[in-house]
C-alpha positions, 0 to 999 in steps of 0.5 A: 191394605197390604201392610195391615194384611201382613199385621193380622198374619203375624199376629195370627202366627204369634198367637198359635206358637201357644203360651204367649210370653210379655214380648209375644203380648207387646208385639201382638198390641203393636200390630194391633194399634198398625192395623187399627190406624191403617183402618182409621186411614182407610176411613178416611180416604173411602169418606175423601173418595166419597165426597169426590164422587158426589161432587163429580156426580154433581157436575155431571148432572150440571153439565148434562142439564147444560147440554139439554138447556142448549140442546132446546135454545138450539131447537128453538132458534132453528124452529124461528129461523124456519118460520121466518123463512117460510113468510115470504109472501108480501105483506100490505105494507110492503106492497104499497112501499115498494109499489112491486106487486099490484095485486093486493089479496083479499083478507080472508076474515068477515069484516063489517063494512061502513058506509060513510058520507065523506065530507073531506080529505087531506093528504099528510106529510109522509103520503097518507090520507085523512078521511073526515066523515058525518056520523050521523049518517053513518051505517054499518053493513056486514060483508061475508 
Protein backbone atom coordinates (compact mmCIF):
# COMPACT_ATOMS: atom_id res chain seq x y z
CA UNK A 1 0.00 0.00 0.00
CA UNK A 2 2.85 2.00 0.96
CA UNK A 3 4.97 1.55 -2.42
CA UNK A 4 2.02 2.38 -4.66
CA UNK A 5 1.41 5.61 -2.31
CA UNK A 6 4.84 6.49 -3.11
CA UNK A 7 4.15 5.61 -6.92
CA UNK A 8 0.94 8.12 -7.41
CA UNK A 9 3.38 10.92 -5.27
CA UNK A 10 6.05 10.73 -7.80
CA UNK A 11 3.65 10.97 -10.47
CA UNK A 12 1.87 13.77 -9.31
CA UNK A 13 5.40 15.58 -8.48
CA UNK A 14 6.40 14.89 -12.33
CA UNK A 15 3.28 15.95 -13.59
CA UNK A 16 3.14 19.33 -12.01
CA UNK A 17 7.14 20.45 -12.96
CA UNK A 18 4.93 21.56 -16.45
CA UNK A 19 5.77 20.39 -19.85
CA UNK A 20 6.86 16.94 -19.74
CA UNK A 21 9.64 15.51 -21.80
CA UNK A 22 10.10 11.60 -23.12
CA UNK A 23 11.94 10.50 -19.64
CA UNK A 24 9.07 12.44 -17.66
CA UNK A 25 6.28 10.49 -19.91
CA UNK A 26 8.30 6.67 -19.44
CA UNK A 27 8.86 7.32 -15.84
CA UNK A 28 4.98 8.47 -15.46
CA UNK A 29 4.05 4.81 -17.52
CA UNK A 30 6.14 2.84 -15.13
CA UNK A 31 4.70 4.06 -11.98
CA UNK A 32 1.58 3.67 -13.44
CA UNK A 33 1.95 -0.12 -14.64
CA UNK A 34 3.53 -0.34 -10.29
CA UNK A 35 0.48 0.85 -9.17
CA UNK A 36 -1.61 -1.09 -11.26
CA UNK A 37 -0.11 -4.33 -10.45
CA UNK A 38 0.14 -3.37 -6.87
CA UNK A 39 -3.90 -3.05 -7.31
CA UNK A 40 -4.21 -6.37 -9.01
CA UNK A 41 -2.06 -7.70 -6.08
CA UNK A 42 -4.60 -6.23 -3.55
CA UNK A 43 -7.43 -7.80 -5.52
CA UNK A 44 -6.02 -10.80 -5.01
CA UNK A 45 -5.30 -10.89 -1.60
CA UNK A 46 -8.73 -8.89 -0.31
CA UNK A 47 -10.62 -12.19 -2.77
CA UNK A 48 -7.96 -14.98 -0.61
CA UNK A 49 -8.84 -12.80 2.76
CA UNK A 50 -12.53 -13.12 1.71
CA UNK A 51 -12.57 -16.78 1.21
CA UNK A 52 -10.96 -17.39 4.65
CA UNK A 53 -13.40 -15.47 6.29
CA UNK A 54 -16.47 -17.30 4.73
CA UNK A 55 -14.68 -20.69 5.41
CA UNK A 56 -14.22 -19.48 9.06
CA UNK A 57 -17.71 -18.10 9.07
CA UNK A 58 -18.69 -21.56 8.18
CA UNK A 59 -17.06 -23.37 10.91
CA UNK A 60 -17.95 -21.40 13.51
CA UNK A 61 -21.46 -21.81 12.58
CA UNK A 62 -20.69 -25.74 12.46
CA UNK A 63 -19.16 -25.71 15.88
CA UNK A 64 -21.95 -23.35 17.31
CA UNK A 65 -24.55 -26.15 15.80
CA UNK A 66 -22.25 -28.90 17.45
CA UNK A 67 -22.45 -27.15 20.74
CA UNK A 68 -26.27 -26.59 20.72
CA UNK A 69 -26.65 -30.43 19.42
CA UNK A 70 -24.89 -31.59 22.53
CA UNK A 71 -25.84 -29.02 24.73
CA UNK A 72 -29.67 -30.73 24.03
CA UNK A 73 -28.30 -34.67 24.13
CA UNK A 74 -26.91 -33.36 27.17
CA UNK A 75 -30.33 -32.13 28.65
CA UNK A 76 -31.77 -35.26 27.57
CA UNK A 77 -29.77 -37.51 29.11
CA UNK A 78 -30.17 -35.46 32.50
CA UNK A 79 -34.27 -35.43 31.99
CA UNK A 80 -33.82 -39.80 31.57
CA UNK A 81 -31.29 -40.14 34.28
CA UNK A 82 -34.08 -38.06 36.41
CA UNK A 83 -37.03 -39.77 35.43
CA UNK A 84 -35.54 -42.95 36.29
CA UNK A 85 -34.56 -41.81 39.67
CA UNK A 86 -37.56 -40.89 40.73
CA UNK A 87 -39.39 -44.54 39.74
CA UNK A 88 -38.74 -46.03 42.93
CA UNK A 89 -41.89 -47.20 43.80
CA UNK A 90 -42.09 -51.38 43.60
CA UNK A 91 -43.41 -52.53 40.82
CA UNK A 92 -45.67 -56.12 40.57
CA UNK A 93 -43.05 -58.16 39.53
CA UNK A 94 -40.83 -56.92 41.72
CA UNK A 95 -42.92 -57.82 44.56
CA UNK A 96 -43.56 -61.30 43.67
CA UNK A 97 -39.77 -61.91 42.97
CA UNK A 98 -38.26 -60.74 45.83
CA UNK A 99 -41.46 -61.46 48.14
CA UNK A 100 -40.03 -57.74 50.17
CA UNK A 101 -43.36 -56.07 50.33
CA UNK A 102 -46.90 -57.94 51.01
CA UNK A 103 -48.74 -55.14 50.02
CA UNK A 104 -49.72 -54.96 46.47
CA UNK A 105 -51.42 -51.72 45.36
CA UNK A 106 -54.62 -51.51 43.84
CA UNK A 107 -54.62 -50.51 40.22
CA UNK A 108 -56.20 -47.16 40.02
CA UNK A 109 -58.07 -47.87 36.14
CA UNK A 110 -61.59 -49.53 36.10
CA UNK A 111 -61.36 -52.79 34.76
CA UNK A 112 -64.00 -55.44 33.85
CA UNK A 113 -63.95 -58.35 36.08
CA UNK A 114 -65.01 -61.91 34.71
CA UNK A 115 -66.67 -64.41 36.45
CA UNK A 116 -65.29 -67.59 35.68
CA UNK A 117 -66.15 -71.26 36.35
CA UNK A 118 -62.93 -72.88 36.69
CA UNK A 119 -62.60 -76.39 35.88
CA UNK A 120 -58.36 -76.88 36.60
CA UNK A 121 -55.39 -75.55 37.38
CA UNK A 122 -51.67 -76.40 36.74
CA UNK A 123 -48.47 -74.89 37.92
CA UNK A 124 -45.77 -74.63 35.01
CA UNK A 125 -42.24 -75.13 35.46
CA UNK A 126 -40.87 -71.62 36.58
CA UNK A 127 -43.70 -70.90 39.23
CA UNK A 128 -46.86 -69.99 37.35
CA UNK A 129 -50.15 -70.95 37.21
CA UNK A 130 -52.65 -72.20 34.54
CA UNK A 131 -56.31 -71.48 34.79
CA UNK A 132 -58.69 -73.38 32.49
CA UNK A 133 -62.14 -72.24 32.66
CA UNK A 134 -65.80 -73.04 30.90
CA UNK A 135 -66.84 -70.47 28.55
CA UNK A 136 -70.03 -71.05 28.49
CA UNK A 137 -70.83 -69.84 31.50
CA UNK A 138 -68.57 -66.97 31.65
CA UNK A 139 -69.81 -63.35 32.59
CA UNK A 140 -68.15 -60.13 32.31
CA UNK A 141 -69.01 -57.56 35.34
CA UNK A 142 -67.77 -54.10 35.41
CA UNK A 143 -65.88 -52.91 38.95
CA UNK A 144 -65.39 -49.28 39.47
Amino acid sequence: MSLMEQCLNEVCTIASEGKLNSEQKLRISTLCRKVGSGTSQMAVQFQSLKIKAVRTSTAVQTLQDQLDLSKNLYHLQCTIDESSKHTSGTSFANMVKKGTNNNIPKPSLNSVAMKLQVRGLRKTKNGGVIISTDTNGDKFVETN
